[in-house]
C-alpha positions as CSV (number, residue, x, y, z in Angstrom):
1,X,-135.0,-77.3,-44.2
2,X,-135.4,-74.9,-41.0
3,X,-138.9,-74.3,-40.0
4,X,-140.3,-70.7,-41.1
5,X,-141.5,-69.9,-37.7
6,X,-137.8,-70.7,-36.2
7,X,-136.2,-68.5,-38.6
8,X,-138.3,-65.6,-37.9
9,X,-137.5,-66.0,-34.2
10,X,-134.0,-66.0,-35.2
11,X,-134.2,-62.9,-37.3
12,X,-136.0,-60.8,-34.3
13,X,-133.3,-61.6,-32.1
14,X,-130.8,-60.9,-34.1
15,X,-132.9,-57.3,-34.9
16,X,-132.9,-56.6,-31.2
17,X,-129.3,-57.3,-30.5
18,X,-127.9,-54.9,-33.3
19,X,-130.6,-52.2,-32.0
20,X,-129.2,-52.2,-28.4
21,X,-127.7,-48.7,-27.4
22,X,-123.8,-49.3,-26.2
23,X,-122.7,-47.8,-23.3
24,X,-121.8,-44.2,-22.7
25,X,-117.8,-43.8,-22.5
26,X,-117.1,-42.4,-19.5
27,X,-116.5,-38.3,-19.4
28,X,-112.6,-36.9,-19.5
29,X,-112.5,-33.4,-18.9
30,X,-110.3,-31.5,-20.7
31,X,-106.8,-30.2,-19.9
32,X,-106.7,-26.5,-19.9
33,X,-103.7,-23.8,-19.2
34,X,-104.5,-21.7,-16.4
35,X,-102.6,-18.7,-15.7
36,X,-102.8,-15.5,-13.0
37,X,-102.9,-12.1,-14.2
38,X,-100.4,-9.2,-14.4
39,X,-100.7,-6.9,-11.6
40,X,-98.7,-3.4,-12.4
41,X,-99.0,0.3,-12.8
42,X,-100.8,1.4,-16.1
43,X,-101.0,5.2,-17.0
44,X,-104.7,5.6,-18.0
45,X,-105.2,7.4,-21.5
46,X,-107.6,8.0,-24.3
47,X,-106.9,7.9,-27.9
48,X,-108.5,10.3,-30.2
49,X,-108.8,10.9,-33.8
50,X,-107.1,14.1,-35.3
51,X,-105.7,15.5,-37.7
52,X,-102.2,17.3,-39.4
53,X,-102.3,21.0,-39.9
54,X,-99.0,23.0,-40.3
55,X,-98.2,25.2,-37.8
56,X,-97.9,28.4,-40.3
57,X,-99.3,28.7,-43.7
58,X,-97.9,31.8,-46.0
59,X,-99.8,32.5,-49.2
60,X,-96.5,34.0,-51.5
61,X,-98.2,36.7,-53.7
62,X,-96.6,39.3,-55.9
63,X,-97.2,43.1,-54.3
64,X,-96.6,44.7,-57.0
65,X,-97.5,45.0,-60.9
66,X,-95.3,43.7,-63.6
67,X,-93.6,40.6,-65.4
68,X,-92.2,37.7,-63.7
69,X,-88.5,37.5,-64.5
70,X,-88.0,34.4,-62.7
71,X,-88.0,31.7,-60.5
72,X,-86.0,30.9,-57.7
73,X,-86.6,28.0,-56.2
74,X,-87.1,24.2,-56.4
75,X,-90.6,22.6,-56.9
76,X,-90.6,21.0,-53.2
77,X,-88.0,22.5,-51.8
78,X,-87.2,23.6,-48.3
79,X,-86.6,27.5,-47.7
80,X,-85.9,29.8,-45.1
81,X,-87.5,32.6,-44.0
82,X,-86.3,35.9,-46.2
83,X,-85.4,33.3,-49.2
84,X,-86.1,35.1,-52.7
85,X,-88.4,33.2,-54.4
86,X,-89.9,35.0,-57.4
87,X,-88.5,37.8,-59.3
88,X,-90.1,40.7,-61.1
89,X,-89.2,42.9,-63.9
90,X,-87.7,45.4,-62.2
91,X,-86.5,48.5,-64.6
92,X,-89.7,50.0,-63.9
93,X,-89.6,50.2,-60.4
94,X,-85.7,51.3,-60.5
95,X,-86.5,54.1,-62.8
96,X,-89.5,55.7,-60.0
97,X,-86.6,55.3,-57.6
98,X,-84.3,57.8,-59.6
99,X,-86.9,59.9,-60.2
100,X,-88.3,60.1,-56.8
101,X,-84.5,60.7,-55.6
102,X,-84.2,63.5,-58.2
103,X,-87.7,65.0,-56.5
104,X,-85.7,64.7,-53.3
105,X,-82.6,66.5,-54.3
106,X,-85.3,69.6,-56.2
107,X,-87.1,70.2,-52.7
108,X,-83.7,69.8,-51.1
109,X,-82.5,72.9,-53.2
110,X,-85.9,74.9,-53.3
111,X,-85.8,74.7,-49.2
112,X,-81.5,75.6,-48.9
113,X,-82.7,78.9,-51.3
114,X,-86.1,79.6,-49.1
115,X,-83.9,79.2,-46.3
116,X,-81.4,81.9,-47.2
117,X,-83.6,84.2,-48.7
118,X,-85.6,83.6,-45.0
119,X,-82.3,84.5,-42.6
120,X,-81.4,87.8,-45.8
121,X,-85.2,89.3,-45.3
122,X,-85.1,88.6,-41.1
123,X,-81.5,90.8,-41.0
124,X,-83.4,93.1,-42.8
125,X,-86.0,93.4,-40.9
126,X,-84.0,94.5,-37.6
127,X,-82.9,97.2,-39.2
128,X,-86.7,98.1,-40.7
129,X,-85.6,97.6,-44.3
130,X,-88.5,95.5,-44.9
131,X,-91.6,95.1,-43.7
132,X,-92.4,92.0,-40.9
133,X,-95.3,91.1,-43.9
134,X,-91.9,90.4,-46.3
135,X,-90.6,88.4,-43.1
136,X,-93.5,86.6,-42.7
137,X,-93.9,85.1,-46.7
138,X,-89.8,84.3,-46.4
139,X,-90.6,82.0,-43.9
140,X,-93.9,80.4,-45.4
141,X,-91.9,79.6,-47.9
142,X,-88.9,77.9,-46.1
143,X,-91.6,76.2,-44.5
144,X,-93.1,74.9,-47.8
145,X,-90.3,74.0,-49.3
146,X,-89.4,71.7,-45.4
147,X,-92.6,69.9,-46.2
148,X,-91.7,69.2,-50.4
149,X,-88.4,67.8,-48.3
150,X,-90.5,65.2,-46.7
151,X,-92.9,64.6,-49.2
152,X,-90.2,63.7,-51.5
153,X,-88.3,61.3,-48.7
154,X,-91.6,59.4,-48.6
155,X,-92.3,59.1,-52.2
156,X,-88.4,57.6,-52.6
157,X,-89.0,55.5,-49.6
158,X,-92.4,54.0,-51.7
159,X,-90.7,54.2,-54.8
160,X,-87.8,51.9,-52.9
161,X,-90.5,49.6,-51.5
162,X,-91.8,48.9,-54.6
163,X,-88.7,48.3,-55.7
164,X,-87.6,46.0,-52.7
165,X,-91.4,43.7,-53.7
166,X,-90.0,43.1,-57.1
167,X,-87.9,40.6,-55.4
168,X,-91.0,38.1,-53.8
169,X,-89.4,36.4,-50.5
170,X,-90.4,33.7,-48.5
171,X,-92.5,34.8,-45.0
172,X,-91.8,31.6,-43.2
173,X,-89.2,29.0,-43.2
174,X,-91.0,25.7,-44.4
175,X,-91.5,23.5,-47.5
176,X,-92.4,25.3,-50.5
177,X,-95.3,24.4,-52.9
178,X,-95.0,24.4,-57.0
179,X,-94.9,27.5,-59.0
180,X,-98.4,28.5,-60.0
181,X,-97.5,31.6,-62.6
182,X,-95.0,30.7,-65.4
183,X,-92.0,33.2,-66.4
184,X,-93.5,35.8,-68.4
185,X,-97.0,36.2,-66.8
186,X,-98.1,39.6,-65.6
187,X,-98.9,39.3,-61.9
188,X,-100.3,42.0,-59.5
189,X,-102.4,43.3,-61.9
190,X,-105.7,44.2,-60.1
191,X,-105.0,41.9,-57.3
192,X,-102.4,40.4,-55.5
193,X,-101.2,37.0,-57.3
194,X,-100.7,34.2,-55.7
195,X,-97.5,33.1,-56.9
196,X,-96.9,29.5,-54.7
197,X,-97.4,28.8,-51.3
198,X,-95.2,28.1,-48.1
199,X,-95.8,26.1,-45.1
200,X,-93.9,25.4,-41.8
201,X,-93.5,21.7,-41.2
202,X,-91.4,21.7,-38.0
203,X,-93.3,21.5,-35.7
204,X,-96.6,20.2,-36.9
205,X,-99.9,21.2,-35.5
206,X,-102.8,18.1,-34.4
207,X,-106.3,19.3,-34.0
208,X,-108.8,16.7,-32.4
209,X,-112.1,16.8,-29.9
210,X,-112.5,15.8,-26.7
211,X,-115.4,15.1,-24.8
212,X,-117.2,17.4,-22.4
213,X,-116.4,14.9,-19.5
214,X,-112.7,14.8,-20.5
215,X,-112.5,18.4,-20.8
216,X,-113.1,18.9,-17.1
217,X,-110.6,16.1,-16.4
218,X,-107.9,18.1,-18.6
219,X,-108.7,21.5,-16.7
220,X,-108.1,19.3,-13.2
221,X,-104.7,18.0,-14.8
222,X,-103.5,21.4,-16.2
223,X,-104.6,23.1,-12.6
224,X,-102.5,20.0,-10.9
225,X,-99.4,20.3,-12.9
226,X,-99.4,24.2,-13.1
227,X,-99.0,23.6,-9.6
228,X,-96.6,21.3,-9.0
229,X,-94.4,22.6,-12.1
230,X,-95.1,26.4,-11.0
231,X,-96.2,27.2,-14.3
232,X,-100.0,28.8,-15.6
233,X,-99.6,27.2,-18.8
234,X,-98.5,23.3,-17.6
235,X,-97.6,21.0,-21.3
236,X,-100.0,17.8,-21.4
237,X,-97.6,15.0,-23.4
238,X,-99.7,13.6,-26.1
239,X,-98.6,10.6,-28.4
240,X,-99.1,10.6,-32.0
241,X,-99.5,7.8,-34.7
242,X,-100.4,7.9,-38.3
243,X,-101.4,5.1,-40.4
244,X,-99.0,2.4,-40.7
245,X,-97.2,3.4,-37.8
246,X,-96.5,0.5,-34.8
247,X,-97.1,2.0,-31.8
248,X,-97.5,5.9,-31.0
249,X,-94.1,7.1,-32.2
250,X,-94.1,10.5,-32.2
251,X,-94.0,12.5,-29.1
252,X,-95.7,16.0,-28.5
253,X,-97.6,17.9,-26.1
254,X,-101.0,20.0,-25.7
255,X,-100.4,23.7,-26.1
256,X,-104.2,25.4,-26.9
257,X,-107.9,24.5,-25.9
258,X,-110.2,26.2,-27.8
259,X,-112.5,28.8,-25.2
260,X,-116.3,27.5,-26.5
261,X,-117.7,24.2,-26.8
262,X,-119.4,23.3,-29.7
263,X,-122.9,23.0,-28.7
264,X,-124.2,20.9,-31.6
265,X,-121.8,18.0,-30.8
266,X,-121.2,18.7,-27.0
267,X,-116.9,18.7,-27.7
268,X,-114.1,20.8,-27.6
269,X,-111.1,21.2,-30.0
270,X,-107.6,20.4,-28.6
271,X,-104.2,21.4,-30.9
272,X,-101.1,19.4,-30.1
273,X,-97.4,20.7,-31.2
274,X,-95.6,17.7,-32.3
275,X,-92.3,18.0,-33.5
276,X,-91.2,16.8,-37.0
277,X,-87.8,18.0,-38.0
278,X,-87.1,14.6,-40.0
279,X,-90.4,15.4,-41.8
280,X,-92.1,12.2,-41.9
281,X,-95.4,13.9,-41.0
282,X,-97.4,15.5,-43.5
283,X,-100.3,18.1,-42.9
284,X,-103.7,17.0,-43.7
285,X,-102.9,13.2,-42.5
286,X,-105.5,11.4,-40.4
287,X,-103.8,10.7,-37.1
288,X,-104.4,9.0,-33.3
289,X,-103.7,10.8,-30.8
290,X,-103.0,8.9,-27.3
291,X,-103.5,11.7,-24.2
292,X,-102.4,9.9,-20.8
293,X,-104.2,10.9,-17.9
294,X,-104.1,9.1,-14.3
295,X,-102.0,6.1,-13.4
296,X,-103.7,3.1,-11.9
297,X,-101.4,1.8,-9.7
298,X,-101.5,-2.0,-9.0
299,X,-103.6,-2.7,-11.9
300,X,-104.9,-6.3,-12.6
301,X,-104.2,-7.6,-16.5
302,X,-105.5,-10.6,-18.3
303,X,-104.7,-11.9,-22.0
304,X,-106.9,-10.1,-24.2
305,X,-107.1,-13.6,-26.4
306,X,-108.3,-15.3,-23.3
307,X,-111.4,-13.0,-23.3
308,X,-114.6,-13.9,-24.7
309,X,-118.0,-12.3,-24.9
310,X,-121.4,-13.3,-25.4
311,X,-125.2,-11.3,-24.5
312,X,-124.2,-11.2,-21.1
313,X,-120.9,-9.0,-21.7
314,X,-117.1,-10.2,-21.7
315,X,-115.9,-12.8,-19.9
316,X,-113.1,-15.5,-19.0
317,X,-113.3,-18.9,-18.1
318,X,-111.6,-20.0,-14.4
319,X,-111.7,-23.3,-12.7
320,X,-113.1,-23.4,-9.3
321,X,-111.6,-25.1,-6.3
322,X,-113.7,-27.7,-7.1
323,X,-112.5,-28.2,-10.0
324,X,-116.0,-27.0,-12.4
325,X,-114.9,-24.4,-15.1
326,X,-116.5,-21.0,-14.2
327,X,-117.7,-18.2,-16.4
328,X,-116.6,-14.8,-14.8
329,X,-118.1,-11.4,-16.4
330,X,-116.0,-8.6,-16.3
331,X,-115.4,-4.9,-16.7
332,X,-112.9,-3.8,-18.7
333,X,-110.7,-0.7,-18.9
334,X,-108.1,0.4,-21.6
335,X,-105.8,-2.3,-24.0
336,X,-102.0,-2.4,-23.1
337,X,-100.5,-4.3,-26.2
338,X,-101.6,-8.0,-25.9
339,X,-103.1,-6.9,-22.3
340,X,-106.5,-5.6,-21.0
341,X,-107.1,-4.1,-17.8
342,X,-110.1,-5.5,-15.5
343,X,-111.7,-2.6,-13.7
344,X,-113.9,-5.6,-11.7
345,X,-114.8,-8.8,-11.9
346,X,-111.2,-10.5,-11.1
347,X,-108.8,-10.5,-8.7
348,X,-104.9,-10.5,-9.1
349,X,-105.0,-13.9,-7.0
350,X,-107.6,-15.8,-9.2
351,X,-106.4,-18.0,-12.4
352,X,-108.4,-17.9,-15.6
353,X,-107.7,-20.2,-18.8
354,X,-105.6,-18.8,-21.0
355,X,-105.6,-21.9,-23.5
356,X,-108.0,-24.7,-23.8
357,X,-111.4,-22.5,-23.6
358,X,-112.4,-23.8,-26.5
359,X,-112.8,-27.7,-24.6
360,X,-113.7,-26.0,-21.2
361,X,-117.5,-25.9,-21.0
362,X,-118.8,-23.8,-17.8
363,X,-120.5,-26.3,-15.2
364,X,-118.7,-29.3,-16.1
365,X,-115.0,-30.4,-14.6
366,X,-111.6,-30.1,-16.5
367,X,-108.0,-30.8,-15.3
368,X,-105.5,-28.1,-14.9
369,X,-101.9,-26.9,-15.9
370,X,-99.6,-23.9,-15.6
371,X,-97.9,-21.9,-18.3
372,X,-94.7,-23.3,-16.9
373,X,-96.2,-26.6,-16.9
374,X,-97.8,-26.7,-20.5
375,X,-94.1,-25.7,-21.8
376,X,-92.4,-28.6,-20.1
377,X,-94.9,-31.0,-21.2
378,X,-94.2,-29.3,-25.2
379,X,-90.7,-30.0,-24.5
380,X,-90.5,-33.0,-23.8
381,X,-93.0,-34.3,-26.1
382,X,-90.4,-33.0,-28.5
383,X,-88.2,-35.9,-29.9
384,X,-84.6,-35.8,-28.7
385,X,-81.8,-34.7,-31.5
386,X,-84.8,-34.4,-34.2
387,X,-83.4,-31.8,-36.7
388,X,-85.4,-29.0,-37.7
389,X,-87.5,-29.3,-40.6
390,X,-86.4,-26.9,-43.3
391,X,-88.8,-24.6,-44.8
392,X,-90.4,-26.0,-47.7
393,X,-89.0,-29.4,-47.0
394,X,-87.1,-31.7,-49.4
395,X,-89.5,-33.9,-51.0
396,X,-89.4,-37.6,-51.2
397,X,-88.6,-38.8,-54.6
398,X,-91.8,-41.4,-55.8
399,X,-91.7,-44.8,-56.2
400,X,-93.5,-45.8,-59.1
């Protein structure tokens, strides 16, 4: 039997050996893709939030009393301008007409008698048969009986305007709105009626505010190109997207600045004319409107997923000639699709990683590759001849 004393010196040393730290592994910095960044012209711009109006709205009403005989349109329908929309009894308005040309042909016979009883009493009167007092009624009444003339032209020309608002046309050429009096209803009664309304879709109005500051940039780019294009009134292209569109893809310009700034909010209203003759805008949509101003020419771009941000601002991660990974803050300007434009902080000959930032710690070494580079190394890490999974893959029968 071992001695108790020897045992317990076995068991410390044994204790001590398994508490002994092992040695540090040796540090391997990370690979990283580097890459330098796009240098071209970008057009500066803005993008603003707007919205659809039409560019004419016509209320259709009914101008005159009476019973709607019908309707002459489609729920939804396009129209043109002079379309007949709405029709109203019209028997009413047909029979003042005849009357009013009956009026016509009275005052038309009372003024042919005043006139000849006017030229009998003048002949007269050279040879003193009558007196110039006899003269002088002859031709009041002529004249009284010219002015029933044109009181009686104007009450057929009412009487035929009345008539002529029994048919209720379309002001504008547009898309029309639903009916909203049925057949039968008596309209004008009191008031005009508002039978349906009308409103032009092609083009399409876009109302949205600018800025004070951008204001006075606009009035320095309307001055410019009212110079250069000889015109007072120079168009500003504007770019339009609603939601669910990819891009900006509809294409207008700036026609009207409002003339007072609203004081409360320190903007001004801008209308753009965008054309829509497929109709795929709607008025009272939301929409972005993208206004280009200046072009920075020369431009320096980075990837906007290479850019990170933390208290200090936005940054991107480059690797010295030393090879230490550096964090560089930077100020950015406008997006360009996957793209973001550095005002400062980079220069087109610097490289930044654009994969791998997630290993790279600022301070601490890491080795290098291209873009070209890390796509070689992809490809050949690629087995030769290995076919391409299909989707879903065909699954291995079990083995049981």
């Amino acid at each position: 039997m071992q001695h108790p004393s020897r045992l317990l010196v076995a068991l410390l040393a044994a204790f001590a050996g398994a508490c002994e730290k092992p040695a540090p592994a040796a540090y391997q910095p990370p690979l990283v893709t580097i890459t330098k960044p796009v240098v071209r012209d970008v057009t500066r711009e803005q993008v603003f939030i707007g919205e659809t109006r039409p560019a004419q709205t016509a209320e259709v009403r009914a101008r005159v009393r009476g019973f709607l005989q019908s309707i002459e349109f489609e729920v939804g329908a396009d129209v043109q301008a002079g379309d007949v929309l709405f029709t109203i009894e019209k028997s009413e308005f047909q029979a003042r007409v005849a009357q009013a040309q009956a009026s016509l042909r009275i005052s038309e016979a009372e003024y042919n008698r005043a006139q000849a009883d006017f030229e009998r009493v003048e002949t007269a009167a050279k040879s003193n048969a009558v007196s110039a007092s006899e003269v002088g009624l002859r031709r009041a009444e002529r004249d009284k009986s010219q002015a029933n003339i044109e009181a009686a032209r104007a009450a057929l020309e009412e009487a035929q305007l009345n008539l002529s608002y029994t048919d209720v046309k379309s002001p504008v050429t547009g898309r029309v709105s639903r009916n909203l009096v049925d057949l039968g209803n008596l309209v004008g009664s009191g008031e005009p009626t508002l039978l349906t309304t009308v409103v032009e879709l092609d083009p399409l109005h876009v109302y949205f505010e600018i800025s004070e500051r951008t204001f006075t940039e606009f009035l320095r780019e309307f001055s410019a190109r009212a110079v250069d294009e000889g015109s007072e009134r120079a168009r500003h292209p504007v770019q339009v997207a609603l939601e669910g569109d990819e891009g900006f893809p509809h294409e207008g310009y700036i026609d009207f600045i409002e003339n007072t700034a609203q004081s409360s909010t320190g903007t001004i209203q801008v209308r753009a004319v965008v054309p829509n003759s497929d109709y795929r805008m709607y008025p009272g949509l939301f929409a972005r409107v993208r206004v280009p101003q200046d072009v920075i020419e020369g431009a320096v771009l980075v990837q906007e997923k290479a850019i990170s941000a933390d208290l200090g601002g936005k940054f991107v991660l480059l690797v010295g000639a030393n090879g230490t990974v550096e964090r560089r803050y930077l100020k950015l300007g406008q997006q360009q699709g996957e793209l973001r434009v550095v005002n400062d902080g980079l220069t087109a000959d610097e490289a930044y990683i654009v994969d791998g930032m997630i290993r790279a710690r600022p301070g601490l070494p890491a080795r290098t590759q291209t873009l070209e580079e890390a796509a070689a190394a992809k490809a050949a890490a690629k087995p030769a001849g290995s076919p391409a999974k299909a989707d879903g893959g065909a699954k291995k029968p079990s083995s049981n």
